[in-house]
PAZALO-283151 format. One record per residue (C-alpha): z, y, x; residue in one letter. Coordinates in steps of 0.1 Angstrom, whole numbers, plus 5000, padded with zeros to 4 digits. Layout:
% residues N
ATOM:Z:Y:X:a
...
% end
This chain:
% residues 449
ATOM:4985:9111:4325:x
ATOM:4986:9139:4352:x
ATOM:4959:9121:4369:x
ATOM:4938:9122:4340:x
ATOM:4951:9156:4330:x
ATOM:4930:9169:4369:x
ATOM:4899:9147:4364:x
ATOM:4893:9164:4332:x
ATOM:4895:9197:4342:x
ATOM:4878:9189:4374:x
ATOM:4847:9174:4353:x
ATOM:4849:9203:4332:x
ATOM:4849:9229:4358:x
ATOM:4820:9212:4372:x
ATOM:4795:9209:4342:x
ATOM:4805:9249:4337:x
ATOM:4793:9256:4372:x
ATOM:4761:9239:4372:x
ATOM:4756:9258:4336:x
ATOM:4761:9288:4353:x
ATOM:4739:9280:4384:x
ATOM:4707:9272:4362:x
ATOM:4715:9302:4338:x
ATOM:4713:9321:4372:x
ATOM:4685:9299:4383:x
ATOM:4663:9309:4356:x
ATOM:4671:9349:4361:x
ATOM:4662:9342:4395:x
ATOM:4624:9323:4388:x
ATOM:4618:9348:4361:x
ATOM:4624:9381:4385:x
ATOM:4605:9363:4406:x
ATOM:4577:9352:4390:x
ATOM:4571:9383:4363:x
ATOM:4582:9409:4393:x
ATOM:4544:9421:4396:x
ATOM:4528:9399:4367:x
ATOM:4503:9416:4339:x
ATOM:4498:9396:4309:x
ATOM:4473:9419:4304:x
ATOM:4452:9408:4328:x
ATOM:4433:9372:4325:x
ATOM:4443:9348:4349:x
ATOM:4413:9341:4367:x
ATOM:4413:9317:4400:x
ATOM:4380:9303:4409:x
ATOM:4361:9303:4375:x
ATOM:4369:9305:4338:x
ATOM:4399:9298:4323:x
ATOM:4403:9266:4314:x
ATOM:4430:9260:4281:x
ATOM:4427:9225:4268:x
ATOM:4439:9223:4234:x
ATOM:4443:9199:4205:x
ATOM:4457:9193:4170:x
ATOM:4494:9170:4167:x
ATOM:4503:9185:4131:x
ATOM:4483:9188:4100:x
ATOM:4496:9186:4065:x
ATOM:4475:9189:4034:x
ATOM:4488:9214:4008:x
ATOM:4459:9216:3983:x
ATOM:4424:9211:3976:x
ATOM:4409:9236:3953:x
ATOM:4372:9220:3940:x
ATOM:4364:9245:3919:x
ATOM:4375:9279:3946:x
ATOM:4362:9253:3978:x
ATOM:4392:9262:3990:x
ATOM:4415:9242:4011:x
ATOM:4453:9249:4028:x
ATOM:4471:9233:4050:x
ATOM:4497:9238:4073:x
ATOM:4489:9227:4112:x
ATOM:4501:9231:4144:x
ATOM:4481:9227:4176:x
ATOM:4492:9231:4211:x
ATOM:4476:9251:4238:x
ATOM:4481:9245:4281:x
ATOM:4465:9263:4309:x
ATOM:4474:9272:4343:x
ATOM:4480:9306:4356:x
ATOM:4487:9309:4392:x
ATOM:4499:9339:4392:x
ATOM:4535:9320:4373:x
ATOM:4539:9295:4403:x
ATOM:4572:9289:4424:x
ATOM:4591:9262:4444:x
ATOM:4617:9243:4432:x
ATOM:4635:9235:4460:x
ATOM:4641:9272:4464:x
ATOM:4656:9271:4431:x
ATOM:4686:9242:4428:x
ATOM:4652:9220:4420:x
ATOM:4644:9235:4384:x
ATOM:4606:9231:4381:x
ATOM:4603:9242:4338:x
ATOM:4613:9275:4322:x
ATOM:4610:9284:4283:x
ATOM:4602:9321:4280:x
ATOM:4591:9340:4248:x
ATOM:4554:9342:4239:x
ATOM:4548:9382:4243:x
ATOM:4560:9380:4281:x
ATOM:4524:9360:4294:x
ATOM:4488:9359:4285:x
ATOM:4477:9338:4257:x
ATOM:4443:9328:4247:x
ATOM:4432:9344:4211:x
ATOM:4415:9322:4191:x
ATOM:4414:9329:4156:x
ATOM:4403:9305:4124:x
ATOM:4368:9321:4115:x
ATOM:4364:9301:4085:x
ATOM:4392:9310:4067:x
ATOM:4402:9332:4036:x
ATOM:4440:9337:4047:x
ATOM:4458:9322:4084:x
ATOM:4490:9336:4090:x
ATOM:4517:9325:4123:x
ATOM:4548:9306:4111:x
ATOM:4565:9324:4138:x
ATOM:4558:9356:4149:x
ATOM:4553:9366:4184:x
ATOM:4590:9374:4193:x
ATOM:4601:9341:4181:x
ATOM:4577:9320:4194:x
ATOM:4583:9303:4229:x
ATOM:4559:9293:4258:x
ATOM:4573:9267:4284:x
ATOM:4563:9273:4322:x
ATOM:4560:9246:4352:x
ATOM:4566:9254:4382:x
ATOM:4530:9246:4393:x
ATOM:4515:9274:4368:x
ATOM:4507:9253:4336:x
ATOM:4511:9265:4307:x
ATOM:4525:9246:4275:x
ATOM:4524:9262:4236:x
ATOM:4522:9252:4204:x
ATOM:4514:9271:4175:x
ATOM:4523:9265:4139:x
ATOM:4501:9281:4115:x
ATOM:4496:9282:4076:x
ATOM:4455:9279:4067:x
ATOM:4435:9287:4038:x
ATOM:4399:9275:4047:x
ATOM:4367:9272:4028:x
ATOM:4362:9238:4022:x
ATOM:4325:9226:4011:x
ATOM:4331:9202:3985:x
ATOM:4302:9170:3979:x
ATOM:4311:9166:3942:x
ATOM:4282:9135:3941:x
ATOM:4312:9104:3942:x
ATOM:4338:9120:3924:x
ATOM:4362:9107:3918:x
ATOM:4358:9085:3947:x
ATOM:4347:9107:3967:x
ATOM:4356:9118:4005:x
ATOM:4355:9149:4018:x
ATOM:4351:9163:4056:x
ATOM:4370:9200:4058:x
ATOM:4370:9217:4089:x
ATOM:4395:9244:4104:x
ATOM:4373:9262:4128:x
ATOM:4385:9284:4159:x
ATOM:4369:9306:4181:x
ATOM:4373:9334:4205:x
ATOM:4363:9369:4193:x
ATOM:4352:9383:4222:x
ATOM:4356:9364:4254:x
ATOM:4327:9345:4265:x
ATOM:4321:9309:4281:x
ATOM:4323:9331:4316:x
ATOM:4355:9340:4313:x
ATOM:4376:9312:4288:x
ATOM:4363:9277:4280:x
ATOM:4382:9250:4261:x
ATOM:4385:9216:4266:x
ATOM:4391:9200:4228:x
ATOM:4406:9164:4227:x
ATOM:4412:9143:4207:x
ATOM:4446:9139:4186:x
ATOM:4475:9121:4205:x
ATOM:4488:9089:4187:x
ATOM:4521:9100:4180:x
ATOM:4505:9130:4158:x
ATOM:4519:9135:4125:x
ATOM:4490:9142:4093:x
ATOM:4495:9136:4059:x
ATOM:4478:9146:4025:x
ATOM:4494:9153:3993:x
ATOM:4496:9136:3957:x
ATOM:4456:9136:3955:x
ATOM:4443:9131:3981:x
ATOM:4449:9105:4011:x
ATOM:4443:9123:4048:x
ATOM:4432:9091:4068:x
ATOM:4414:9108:4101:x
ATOM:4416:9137:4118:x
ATOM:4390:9149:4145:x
ATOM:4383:9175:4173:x
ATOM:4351:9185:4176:x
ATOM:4344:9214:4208:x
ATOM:4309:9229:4205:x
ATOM:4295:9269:4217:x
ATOM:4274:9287:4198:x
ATOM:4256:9321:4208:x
ATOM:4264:9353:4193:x
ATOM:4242:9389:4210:x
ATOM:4233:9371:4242:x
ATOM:4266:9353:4252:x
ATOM:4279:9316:4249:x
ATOM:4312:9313:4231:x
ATOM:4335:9285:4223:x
ATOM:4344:9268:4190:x
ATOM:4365:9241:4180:x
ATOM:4369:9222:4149:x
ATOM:4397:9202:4139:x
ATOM:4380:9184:4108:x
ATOM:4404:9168:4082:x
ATOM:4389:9131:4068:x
ATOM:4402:9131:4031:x
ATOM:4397:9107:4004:x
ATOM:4406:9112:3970:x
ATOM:4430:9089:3953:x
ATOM:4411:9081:3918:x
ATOM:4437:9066:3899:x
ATOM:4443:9099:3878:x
ATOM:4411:9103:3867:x
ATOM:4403:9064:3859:x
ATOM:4436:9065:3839:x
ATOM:4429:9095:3819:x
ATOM:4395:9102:3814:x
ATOM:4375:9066:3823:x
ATOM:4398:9043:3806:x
ATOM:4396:9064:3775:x
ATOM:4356:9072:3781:x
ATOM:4350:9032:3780:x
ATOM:4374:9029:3749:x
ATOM:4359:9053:3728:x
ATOM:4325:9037:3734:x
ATOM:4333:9003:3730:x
ATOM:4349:9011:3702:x
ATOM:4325:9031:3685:x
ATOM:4297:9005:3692:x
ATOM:4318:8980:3675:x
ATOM:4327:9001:3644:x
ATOM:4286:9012:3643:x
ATOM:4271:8980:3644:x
ATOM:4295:8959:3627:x
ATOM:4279:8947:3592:x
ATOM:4281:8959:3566:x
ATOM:4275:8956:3525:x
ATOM:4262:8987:3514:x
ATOM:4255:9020:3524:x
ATOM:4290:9037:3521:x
ATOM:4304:9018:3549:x
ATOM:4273:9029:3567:x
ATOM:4275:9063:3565:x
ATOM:4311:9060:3573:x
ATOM:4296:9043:3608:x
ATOM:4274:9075:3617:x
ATOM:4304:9096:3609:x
ATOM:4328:9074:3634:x
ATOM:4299:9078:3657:x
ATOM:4293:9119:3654:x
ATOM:4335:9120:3664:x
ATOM:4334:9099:3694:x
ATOM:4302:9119:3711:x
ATOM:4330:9153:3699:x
ATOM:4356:9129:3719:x
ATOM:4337:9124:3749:x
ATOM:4321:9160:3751:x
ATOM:4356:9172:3753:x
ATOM:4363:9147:3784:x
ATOM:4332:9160:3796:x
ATOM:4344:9198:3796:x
ATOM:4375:9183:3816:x
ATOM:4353:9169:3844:x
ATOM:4333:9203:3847:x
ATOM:4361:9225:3850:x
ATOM:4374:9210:3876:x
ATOM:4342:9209:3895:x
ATOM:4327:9237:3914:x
ATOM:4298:9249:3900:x
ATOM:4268:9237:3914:x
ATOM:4236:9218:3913:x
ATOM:4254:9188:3922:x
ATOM:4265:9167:3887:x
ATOM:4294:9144:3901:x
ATOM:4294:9108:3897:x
ATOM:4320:9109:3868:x
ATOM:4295:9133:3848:x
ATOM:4266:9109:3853:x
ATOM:4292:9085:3834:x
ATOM:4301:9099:3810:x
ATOM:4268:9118:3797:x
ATOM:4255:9080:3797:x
ATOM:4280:9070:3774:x
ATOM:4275:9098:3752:x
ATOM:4236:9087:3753:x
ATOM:4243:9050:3743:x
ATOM:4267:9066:3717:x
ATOM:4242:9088:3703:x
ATOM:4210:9063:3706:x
ATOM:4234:9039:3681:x
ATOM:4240:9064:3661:x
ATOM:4210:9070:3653:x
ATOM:4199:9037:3647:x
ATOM:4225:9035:3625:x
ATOM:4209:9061:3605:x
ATOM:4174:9045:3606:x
ATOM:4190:9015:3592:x
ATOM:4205:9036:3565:x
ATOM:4172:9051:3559:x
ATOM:4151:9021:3559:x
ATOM:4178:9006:3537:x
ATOM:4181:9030:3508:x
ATOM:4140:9030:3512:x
ATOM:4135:8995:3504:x
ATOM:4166:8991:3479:x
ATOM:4152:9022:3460:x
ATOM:4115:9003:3458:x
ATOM:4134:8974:3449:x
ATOM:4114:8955:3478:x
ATOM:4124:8924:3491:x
ATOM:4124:8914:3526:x
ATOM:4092:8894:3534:x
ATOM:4092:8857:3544:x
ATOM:4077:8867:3579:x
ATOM:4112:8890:3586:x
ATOM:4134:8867:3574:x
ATOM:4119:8836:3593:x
ATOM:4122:8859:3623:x
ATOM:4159:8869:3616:x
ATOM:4163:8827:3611:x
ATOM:4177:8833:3575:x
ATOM:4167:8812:3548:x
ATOM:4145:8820:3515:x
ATOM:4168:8836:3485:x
ATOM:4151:8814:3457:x
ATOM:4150:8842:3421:x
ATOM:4159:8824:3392:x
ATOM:4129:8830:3364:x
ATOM:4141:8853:3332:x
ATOM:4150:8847:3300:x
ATOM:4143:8880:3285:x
ATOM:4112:8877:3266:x
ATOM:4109:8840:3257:x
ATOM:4108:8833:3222:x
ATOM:4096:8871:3213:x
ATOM:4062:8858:3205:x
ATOM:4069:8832:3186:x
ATOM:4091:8854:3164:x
ATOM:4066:8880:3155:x
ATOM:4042:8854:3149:x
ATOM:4068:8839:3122:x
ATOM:4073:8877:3111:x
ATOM:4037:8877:3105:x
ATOM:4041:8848:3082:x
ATOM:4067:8857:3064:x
ATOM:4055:8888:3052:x
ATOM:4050:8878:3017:x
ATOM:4084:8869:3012:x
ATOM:4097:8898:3022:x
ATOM:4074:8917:2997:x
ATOM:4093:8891:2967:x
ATOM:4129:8892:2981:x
ATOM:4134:8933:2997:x
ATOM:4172:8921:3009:x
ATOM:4159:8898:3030:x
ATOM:4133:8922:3044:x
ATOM:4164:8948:3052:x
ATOM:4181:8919:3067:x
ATOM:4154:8908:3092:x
ATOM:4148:8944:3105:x
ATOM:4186:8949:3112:x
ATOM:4185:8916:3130:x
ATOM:4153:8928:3148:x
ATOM:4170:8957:3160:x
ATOM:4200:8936:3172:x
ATOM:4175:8917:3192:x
ATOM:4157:8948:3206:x
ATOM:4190:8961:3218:x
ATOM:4203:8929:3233:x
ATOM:4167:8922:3250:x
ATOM:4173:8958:3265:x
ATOM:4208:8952:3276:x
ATOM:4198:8918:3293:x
ATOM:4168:8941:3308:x
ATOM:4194:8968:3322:x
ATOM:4218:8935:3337:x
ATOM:4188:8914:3352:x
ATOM:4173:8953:3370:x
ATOM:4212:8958:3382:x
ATOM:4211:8923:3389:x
ATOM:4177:8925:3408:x
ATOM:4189:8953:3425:x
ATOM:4222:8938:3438:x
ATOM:4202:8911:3453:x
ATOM:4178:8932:3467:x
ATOM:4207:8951:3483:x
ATOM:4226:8915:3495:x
ATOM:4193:8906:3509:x
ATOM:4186:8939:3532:x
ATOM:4221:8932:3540:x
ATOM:4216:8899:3554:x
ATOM:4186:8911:3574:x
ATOM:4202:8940:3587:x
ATOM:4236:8922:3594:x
ATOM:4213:8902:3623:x
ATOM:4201:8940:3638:x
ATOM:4239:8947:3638:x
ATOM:4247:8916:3654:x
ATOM:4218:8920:3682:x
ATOM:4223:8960:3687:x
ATOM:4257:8952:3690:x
ATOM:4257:8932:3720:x
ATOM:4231:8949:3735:x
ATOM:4251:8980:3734:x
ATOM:4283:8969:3745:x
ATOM:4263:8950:3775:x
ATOM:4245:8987:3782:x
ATOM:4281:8999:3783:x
ATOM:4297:8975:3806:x
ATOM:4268:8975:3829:x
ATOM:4276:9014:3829:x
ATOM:4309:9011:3842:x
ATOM:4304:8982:3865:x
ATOM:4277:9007:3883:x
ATOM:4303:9036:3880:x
ATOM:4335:9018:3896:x
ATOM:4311:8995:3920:x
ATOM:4313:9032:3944:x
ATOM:4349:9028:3949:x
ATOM:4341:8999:3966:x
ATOM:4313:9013:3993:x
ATOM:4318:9023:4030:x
ATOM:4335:9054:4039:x
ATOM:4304:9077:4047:x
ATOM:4299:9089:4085:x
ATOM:4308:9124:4096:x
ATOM:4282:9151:4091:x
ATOM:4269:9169:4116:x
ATOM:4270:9200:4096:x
ATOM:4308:9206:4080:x
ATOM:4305:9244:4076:x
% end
């Protein structure tokens, strides 16, 4: 036990002293080092300074279509070599890395030109450099970004979109800094939010000229792609509903003409239905020239909605036209609508009439002998006057109901025909509309700004 007791303490003494040693080891690099060192000054050597940079963070808070506004919060690192922070490690117990604070060496300024707010997740005191022993120089920055984003609104909702998060040096030139943009290492962490997927992300280095001098720029651009199951579930799927449905309740046949006008009014609410969904889809999208693809959509349906609807109402018209005339359907329309002939049963109304006024004629000088049975015969005349009038009244009412059945069979075939050729229209419409979310991811535009 008093064996173990020593080791312990020996071990223990020993892991203090070597903390001690590098404690004093970095006091001793960084009096070294900073003893005539001005962060002020850039550290030239032969050339320009060369930083290389790239992105390894990049999280997508939000997408704002309608402001073109995107934020996100990122964190790219920075390395360089200054030659002025150089020392041996061997004269130093063999430490060859120090981590000092930010404000205590140079650091190249590059700011995000294309934003409407960028702000440092840690301020200048807080923030640490690292520094090798052959000059390099290690940092990464965390930042939070609000950038403009231009939105293409043409696919929505399956749409992707390219926004950038540009940097570039206010006031040193291609003389004095360049930058060496790569590409994003594999173990770099992006990720989108709840709307939208972040599948890519790329570094694009370019210059561009501002009063005479060459400066650099560098774009880390963000591949997004929307996910569209929101907007399937809660404005497509009811879109298609409301118009299959609607076609079905306007073109299904009917008797008369009150179910008929009860078609054109169950077609006037669903265009009200689908012009509200409509008003969804344009406030969310910026406005622009640009109608998305989702508009397109839905401003056909309203157009098959309201083309039935109004041959609904040519049918009523036509209808109440031709039952008013009392006009049947001619052979030709109903050989071409493959219904068969209605065969009219002849009337009854005036047969016999002639031959009774003919016998009246006859009889008159009997009547002028017996006057009771003249008084009889003219109340029995006016009996029949009034029952041939009745049977008049039934066989018009009569005529009239099979005019009316007859329209109805003719136009029960338009129904029939419309009916399918509408809800075909209105399949076809959505097969076109969801057939996008099946095309190729489009390339990168040259032009993201």
């Amino acid at each position: 036990m008093v064996i173990y007791g020593f080791f312990g303490t020996f071990l223990w003494l020993v892991l203090v002293e070597k903390a001690i040693c590098i404690h004093n080891e970095t006091s001793n690099i960084l009096r070294d080092i900073f003893s005539d060192y001005d962060k002020r000054v850039l550290p030239f050597n032969s050339g320009p300074v060369l930083v290389n940079m790239t992105i390894v963070l990049g999280i997508l808070i939000e997408l704002k279509e309608n402001q073109q506004l995107a934020a996100y919060v990122i964190s790219h690192t920075q390395r360089w070599y200054d030659e002025r922070l150089r020392w041996e490690p061997a004269l130093y117990r063999g430490q060859s890395e120090v981590i000092v604070p930010q404000s205590m060496v140079w650091i190249p300024k590059l700011f995000v030109y294309n934003s409407l707010e960028s702000k440092d997740m840690l301020t200048e005191n807080r923030a640490d450099v690292r520094l090798y022993h052959t000059g390099r120089i290690k940092i990464n920055i965390p930042q939070y970004v609000q950038a403009i984003c231009r939105i293409q609104t043409e696919s929505f909702p399956f749409d992707c979109q390219f926004c950038a998060v540009a940097l570039a040096s206010p006031l040193l030139n291609v003389k004095e800094m360049k930058v060496n943009a790569t590409q994003p290492p594999l173990d770099s962490y992006f990720t989108g939010n709840a709307e939208w997927y972040l599948f890519n992300v790329t570094v694009r280095h370019m210059e561009f000229a501002e009063e005479g001098e060459s400066r650099v720029e560098v774009q880390y651009i963000f591949h997004l792609q929307r996910r569209p199951i929101y907007y399937i579930t809660v404005i497509v799927a009811p879109t298609f509903l409301i118009s299959a449905l609607s076609i079905l309740g306007i073109f299904s046949p009917g008797s008369n003409d009150g179910p008929r006008n009860e078609k054109v009014s169950l077609g006037l609410g669903s265009l009200l239905a689908m012009t509200v969904l409509l008003g969804i889809v344009a406030g969310a999208m910026p406005k622009s020239n640009d109608i998305p693809l989702l508009g397109y959509y839905i401003l056909v349906v309203i157009v098959l909605c309201a083309v039935a609807v109004g041959i609904s109402m040519a049918f009523l018209a036509v209808s109440r036209h031709f039952i008013q005339k009392e006009q049947m359907p001619s052979k030709r329309l109903l050989r071409m609508m493959f219904l068969t002939e209605y065969r009219k049963r002849r009337s009854t109304i005036f047969r016999g009439v002639h031959n009774y006024r003919h016998s009246q004629d006859c009889d008159n000088q009997m009547y002028s002998k017996v006057p009771e049975i003249q008084s009889i015969c003219n109340m029995m005349e006016e009996i029949a006057d009034s029952h041939r009038s009745m049977r008049r009244k039934a066989d018009a009412k009569a005529n009239k109901k099979l005019v009316e059945k007859e329209w109805s069979r003719v136009f029960a075939r338009f129904d029939y025909f419309f009916l399918v050729v509408f809800q075909t229209f209105n399949l076809t419409a959505l097969a076109v509309f969801l057939r996008v979310a099946w095309l190729p991811t489009p390339e990168l535009r040259e032009q993201i700004l």
